[in-house]
C-alpha positions in Angstrom: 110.8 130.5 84.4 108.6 133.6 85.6 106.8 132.2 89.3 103.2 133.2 89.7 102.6 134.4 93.5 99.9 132.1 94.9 96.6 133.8 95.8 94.9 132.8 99.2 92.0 134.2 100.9 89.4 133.5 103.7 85.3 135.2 103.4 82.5 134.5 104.7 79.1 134.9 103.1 75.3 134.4 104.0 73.6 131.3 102.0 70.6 133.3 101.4 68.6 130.7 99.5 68.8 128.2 102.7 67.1 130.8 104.9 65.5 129.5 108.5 61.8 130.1 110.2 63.4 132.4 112.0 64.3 134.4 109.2 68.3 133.6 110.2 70.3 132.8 107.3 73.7 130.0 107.8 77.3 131.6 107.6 79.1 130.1 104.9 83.3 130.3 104.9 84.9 130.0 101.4 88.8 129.7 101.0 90.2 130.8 97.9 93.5 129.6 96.9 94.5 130.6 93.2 90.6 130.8 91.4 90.4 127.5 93.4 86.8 127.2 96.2 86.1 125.2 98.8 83.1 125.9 100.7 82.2 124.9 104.7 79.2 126.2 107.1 80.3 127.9 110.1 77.3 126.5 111.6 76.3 130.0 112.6 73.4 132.0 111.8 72.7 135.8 111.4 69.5 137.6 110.3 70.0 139.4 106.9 69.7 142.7 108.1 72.6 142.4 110.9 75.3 140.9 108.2 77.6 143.4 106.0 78.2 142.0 102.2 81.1 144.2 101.9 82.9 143.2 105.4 81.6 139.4 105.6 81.0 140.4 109.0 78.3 141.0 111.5 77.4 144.9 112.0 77.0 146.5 114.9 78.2 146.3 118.7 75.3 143.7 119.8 76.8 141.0 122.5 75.7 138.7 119.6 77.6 140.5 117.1 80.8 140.6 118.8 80.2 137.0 119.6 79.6 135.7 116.1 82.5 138.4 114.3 85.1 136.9 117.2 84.2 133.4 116.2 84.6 134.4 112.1 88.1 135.6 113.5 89.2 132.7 115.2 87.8 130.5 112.0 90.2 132.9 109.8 93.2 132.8 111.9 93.0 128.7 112.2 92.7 128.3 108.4 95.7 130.7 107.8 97.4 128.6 110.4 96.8 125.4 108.6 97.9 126.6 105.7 101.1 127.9 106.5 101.5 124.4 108.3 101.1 122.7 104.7 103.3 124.6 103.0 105.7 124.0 105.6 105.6 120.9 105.1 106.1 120.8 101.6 102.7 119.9 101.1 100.8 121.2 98.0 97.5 123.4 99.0 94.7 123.6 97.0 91.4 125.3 99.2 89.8 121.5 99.4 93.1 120.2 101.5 93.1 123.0 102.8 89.7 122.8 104.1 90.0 119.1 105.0 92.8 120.1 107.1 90.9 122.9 109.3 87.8 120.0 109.6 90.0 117.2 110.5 88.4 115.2 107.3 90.9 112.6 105.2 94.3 113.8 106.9 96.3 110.7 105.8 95.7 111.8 102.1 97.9 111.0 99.4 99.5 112.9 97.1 101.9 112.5 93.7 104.9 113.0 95.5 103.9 110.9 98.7 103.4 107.8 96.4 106.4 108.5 94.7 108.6 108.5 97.8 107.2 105.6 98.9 107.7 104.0 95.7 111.4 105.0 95.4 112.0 104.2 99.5 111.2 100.6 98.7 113.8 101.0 95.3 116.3 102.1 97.2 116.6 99.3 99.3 116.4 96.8 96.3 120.0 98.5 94.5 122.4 96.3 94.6 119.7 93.1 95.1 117.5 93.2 91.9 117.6 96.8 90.6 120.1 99.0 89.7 121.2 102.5 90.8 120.7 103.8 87.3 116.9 102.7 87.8 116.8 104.1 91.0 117.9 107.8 89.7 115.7 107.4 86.8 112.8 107.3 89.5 114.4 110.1 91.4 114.2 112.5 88.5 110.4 111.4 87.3 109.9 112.7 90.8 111.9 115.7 90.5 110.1 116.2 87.0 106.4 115.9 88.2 107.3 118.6 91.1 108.6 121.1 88.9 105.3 120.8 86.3 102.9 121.1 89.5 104.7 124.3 90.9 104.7 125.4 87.0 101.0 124.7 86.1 98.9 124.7 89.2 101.9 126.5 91.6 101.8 124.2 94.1 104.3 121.8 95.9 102.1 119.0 96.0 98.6 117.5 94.8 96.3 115.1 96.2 95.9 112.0 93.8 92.2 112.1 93.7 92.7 115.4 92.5 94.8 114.5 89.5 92.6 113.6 86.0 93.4 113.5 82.2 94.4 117.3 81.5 96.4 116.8 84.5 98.2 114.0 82.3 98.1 115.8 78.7 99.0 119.2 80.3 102.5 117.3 81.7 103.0 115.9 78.4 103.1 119.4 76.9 105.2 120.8 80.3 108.1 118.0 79.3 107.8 118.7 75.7 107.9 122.8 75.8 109.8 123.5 79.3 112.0 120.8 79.6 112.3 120.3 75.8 112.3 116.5 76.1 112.0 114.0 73.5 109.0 112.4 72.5 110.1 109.2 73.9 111.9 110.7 77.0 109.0 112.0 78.2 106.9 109.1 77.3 109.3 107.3 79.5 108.4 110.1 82.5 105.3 109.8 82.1 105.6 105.9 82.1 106.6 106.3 85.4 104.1 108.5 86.5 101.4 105.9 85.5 103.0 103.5 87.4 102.7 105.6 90.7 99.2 106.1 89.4 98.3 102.3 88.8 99.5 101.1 91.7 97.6 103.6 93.7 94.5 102.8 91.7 94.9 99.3 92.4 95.4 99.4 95.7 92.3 101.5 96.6 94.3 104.9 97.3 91.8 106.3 94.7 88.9 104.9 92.8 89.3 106.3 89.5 92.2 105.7 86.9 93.3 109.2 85.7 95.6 107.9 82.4 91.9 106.2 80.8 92.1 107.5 77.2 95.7 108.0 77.4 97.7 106.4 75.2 101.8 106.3 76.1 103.1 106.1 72.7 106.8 105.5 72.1 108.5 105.9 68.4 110.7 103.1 66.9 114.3 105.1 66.9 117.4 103.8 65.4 120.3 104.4 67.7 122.4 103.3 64.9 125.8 100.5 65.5 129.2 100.6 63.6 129.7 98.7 60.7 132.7 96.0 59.9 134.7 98.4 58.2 134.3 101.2 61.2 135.1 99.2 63.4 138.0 98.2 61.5 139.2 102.1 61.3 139.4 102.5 65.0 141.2 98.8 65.8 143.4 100.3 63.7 143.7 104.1 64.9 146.7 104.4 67.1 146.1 107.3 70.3 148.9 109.1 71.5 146.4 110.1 74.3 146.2 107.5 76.7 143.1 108.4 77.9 141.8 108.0 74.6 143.7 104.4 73.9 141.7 103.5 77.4 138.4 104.7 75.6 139.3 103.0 72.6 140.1 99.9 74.4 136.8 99.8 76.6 134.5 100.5 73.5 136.2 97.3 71.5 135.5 95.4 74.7 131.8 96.6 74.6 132.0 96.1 70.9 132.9 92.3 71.2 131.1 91.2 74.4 127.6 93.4 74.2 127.9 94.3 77.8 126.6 97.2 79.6 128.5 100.3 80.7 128.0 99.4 84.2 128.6 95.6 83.5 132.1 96.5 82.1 132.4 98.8 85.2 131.5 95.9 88.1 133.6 93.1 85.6 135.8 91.3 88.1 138.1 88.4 87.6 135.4 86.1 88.9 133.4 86.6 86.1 135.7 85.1 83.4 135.1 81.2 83.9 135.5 78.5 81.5 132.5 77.2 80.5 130.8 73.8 79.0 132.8 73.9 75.8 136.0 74.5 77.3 136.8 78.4 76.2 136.7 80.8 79.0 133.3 83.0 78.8 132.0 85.8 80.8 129.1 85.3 82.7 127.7 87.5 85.1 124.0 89.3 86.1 123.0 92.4 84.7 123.4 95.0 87.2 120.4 97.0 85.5 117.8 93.7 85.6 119.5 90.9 87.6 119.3 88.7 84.3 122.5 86.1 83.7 124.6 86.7 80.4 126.8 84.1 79.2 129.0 85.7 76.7 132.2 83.5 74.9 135.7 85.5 75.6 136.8 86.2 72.2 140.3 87.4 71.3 140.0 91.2 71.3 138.6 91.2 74.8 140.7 88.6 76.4 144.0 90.8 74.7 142.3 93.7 76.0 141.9 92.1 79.5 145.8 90.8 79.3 146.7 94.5 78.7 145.3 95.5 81.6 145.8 93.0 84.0 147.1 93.5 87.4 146.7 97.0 87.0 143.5 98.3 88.3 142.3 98.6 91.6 139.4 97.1 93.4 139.6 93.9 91.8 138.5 95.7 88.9 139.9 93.7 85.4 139.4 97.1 83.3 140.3 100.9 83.6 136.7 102.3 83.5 135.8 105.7 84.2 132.3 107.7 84.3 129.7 106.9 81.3 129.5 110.7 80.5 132.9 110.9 80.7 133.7 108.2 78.2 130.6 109.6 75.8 132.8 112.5 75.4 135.8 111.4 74.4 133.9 108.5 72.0 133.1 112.1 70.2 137.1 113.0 69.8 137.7 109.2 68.4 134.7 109.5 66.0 135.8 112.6 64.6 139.6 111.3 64.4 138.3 108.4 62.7 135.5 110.0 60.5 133.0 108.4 62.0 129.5 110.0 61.4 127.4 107.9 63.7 127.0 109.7 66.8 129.2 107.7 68.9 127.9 106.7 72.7 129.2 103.9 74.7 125.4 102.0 74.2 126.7 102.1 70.2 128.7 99.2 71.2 126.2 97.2 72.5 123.8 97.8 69.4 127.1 97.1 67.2 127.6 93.9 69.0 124.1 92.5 68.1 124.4 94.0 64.5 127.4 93.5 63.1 129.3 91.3 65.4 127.1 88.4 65.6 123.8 88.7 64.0 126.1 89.7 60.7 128.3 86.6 60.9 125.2 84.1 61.6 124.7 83.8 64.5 120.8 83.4 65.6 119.1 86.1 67.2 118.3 83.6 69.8 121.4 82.9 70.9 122.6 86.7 70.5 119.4 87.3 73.1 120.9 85.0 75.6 124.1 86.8 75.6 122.9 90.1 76.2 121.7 88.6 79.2 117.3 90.0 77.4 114.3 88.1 78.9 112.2 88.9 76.1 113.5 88.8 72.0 111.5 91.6 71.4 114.3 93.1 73.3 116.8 92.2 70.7 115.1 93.3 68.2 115.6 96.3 68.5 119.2 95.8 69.0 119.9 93.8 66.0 119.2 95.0 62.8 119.2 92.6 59.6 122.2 94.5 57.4 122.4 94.4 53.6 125.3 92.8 54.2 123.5 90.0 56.4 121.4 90.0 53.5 124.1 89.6 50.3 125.3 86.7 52.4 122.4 84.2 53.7 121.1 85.0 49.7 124.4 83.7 48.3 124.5 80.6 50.0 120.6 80.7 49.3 121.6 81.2 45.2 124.2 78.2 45.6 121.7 75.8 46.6 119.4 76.5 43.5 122.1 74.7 41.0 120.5 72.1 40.3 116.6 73.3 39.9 118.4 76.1 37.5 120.4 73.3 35.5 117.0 71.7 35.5 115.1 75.0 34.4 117.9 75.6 31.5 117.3 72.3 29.9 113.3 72.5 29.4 113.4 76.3 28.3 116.7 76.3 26.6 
């Protein structure tokens, strides 16, 4: 990415239609940073004839030429010094904060990446409580994502918020799109979080207009796909003389048949495998990603899975888990071994869990929303997908019940 040197200037200039009795005319200062102008009055005063256009300076060697050029220096060498301050301190500059800043006007300002760190200062300090770490990155790189499109579009470090409007919004849109070569719905998830920032600063007073009005975050309805009965059939039954790929195997099937999270697999711990109201041992945890309970029934591929494993991790971990990218990569090697098409993640399980392992065998969306520990069924929903082969089923019992209106039918029309 090619980086655009910033422009900066300081001039002064006579406001000649604001001319005096005296025939005097003010001294105006103008900072120019990138195309950008802020204007201030120097609250001095100079006749016409005593001012040079191409200089910005008083002519001459008068005592009240020297006096009025040595202020005009002292003016310049302040605003360079405040400049150089705010970039120091990682500050964005535009010639408005900058001029603020030489006047002493509104310096608690907030900018984008002030409200941000605030933001993700409190989030921090909730991991581990009620939010994840996952969550917490995410925030991290919304962050890291709005910096990089400010020193690519306006090449600056920071920005005031009052500053920020609409084509500050549909010009980041394009940035995520073009130069980070996002998807649609990744970067609708960015600038989700941007507009939270933004929100909350609206609503707080920080700023008194809403820059995202006539913006519209649109997300598209993606199918992340699951495995069907008979794939998941081919890797039960696909022996790995890699062990690292029998662990991978053995962790998806456990995803597979208990809808939990990576990182729920990953904090799994013998407390959370307790016999429950009907008897059977369940697992039944929080969500480390929302802090919502799941209550999930130990069937008998993850409780062999567990038994294989037992005594034999660390930690008091139950399960040999490594990293999620880590475990994406080798799903790849065990799709292709198995001719699998689907592109294989560790979330496929989860889906496949919803789809094919309950929803698919009857059970009610309602109950397959409790186990995934979702506090909203539109949630699910997305999850769980009504198969054809859902379908062929509930209509077959459906056909069975019609016997006798069809017996009924046969004997008036035939």
């Amino acid at each position: 990415m090619k980086t655009v040197k910033s422009t900066f200037s300081v001039s002064f200039f006579l406001k000649r239609n604001a001319q005096k009795t005296n025939g005097n005319m003010p001294v105006i200062a103008r900072i120019t940073i990138n195309g950008d102008v802020a204007q201030f009055s120097t609250k001095l005063e100079i006749a016409p004839n005593q001012w040079s256009v191409q200089t910005g300076k008083a002519v001459g060697r008068s005592t009240e030429a020297i006096q009025i050029n040595n202020v005009l220096d002292g003016i310049r060498a302040k605003i360079q010094s405040h400049y150089h301050s705010l970039l120091a301190g990682g500050r964005g500059v535009t010639s408005e904060i900058l001029k603020n800043s030489f006047l002493g006007i509104d310096d608690s300002y907030e900018t984008i990446l002030t409200i941000f760190d605030k933001h993700n200062a409190d989030l921090k300090k909730l991991v581990g409580v009620d939010k994840s770490d996952s969550t917490y990155k995410k925030y991290l790189l919304a962050r890291q994502r709005v910096a990089e499109f400010m020193k690519f579009r306006y090449h600056v470090a920071d920005m005031q918020l009052r500053n920020m409007n609409l084509m500050f919004v549909t010009d980041y849109e394009v940035f995520l799109k073009t130069e980070c070569r996002l998807s649609h719905n990744v970067a609708a998830k960015m600038i989700q979080y941007l507009k939270k920032m933004v929100t909350f600063a609206h609503n707080t007073g920080i700023i008194q207009h809403q820059p995202f009005t006539g913006y519209v975050i649109s997300v598209k309805k993606v199918d992340k796909g699951y495995l069907t009965e008979q794939e998941l059939k081919v890797i039960i039954g696909k022996q790995f003389d890699s062990l690292r790929l029998e662990h991978v195997k053995d962790i998806f099937l456990f995803a597979c048949y208990t809808g939990l999270s990576y990182i729920d697999i990953a904090n799994l711990q013998d407390s959370n495998i307790r016999q429950s109201f009907d008897g059977n041992m369940w697992l039944i945890g929080k969500r480390g990603k929302t802090g919502i309970s799941y209550n999930v029934p130990l069937f008998n591929i993850p409780r062999m899975i567990i038994d294989k494993y037992k005594d034999k991790q660390s930690e008091g971990k139950i399960l040999p888990v490594i990293s999620n990218q880590k475990l994406n990569s080798y799903l790849k090697e065990i799709a292709d071994v198995c001719g699998i098409a689907t592109n294989l993640t560790f979330h496929i399980a989860r889906h496949t869990f919803a789809t094919t392992v309950t929803l698919g065998n009857g059970v009610s969306i309602e109950a397959v929303s409790g186990m995934l520990g979702h506090s909203d069924i539109k949630t699910t929903q997305i999850y769980a997908r009504i198969t054809n082969e859902k379908i062929r089923k509930d209509t077959q019992c459906l056909g069975a019940k019609f016997s006798e209106v069809e017996n009924l039918f046969t004997q008036v029309n035939y």
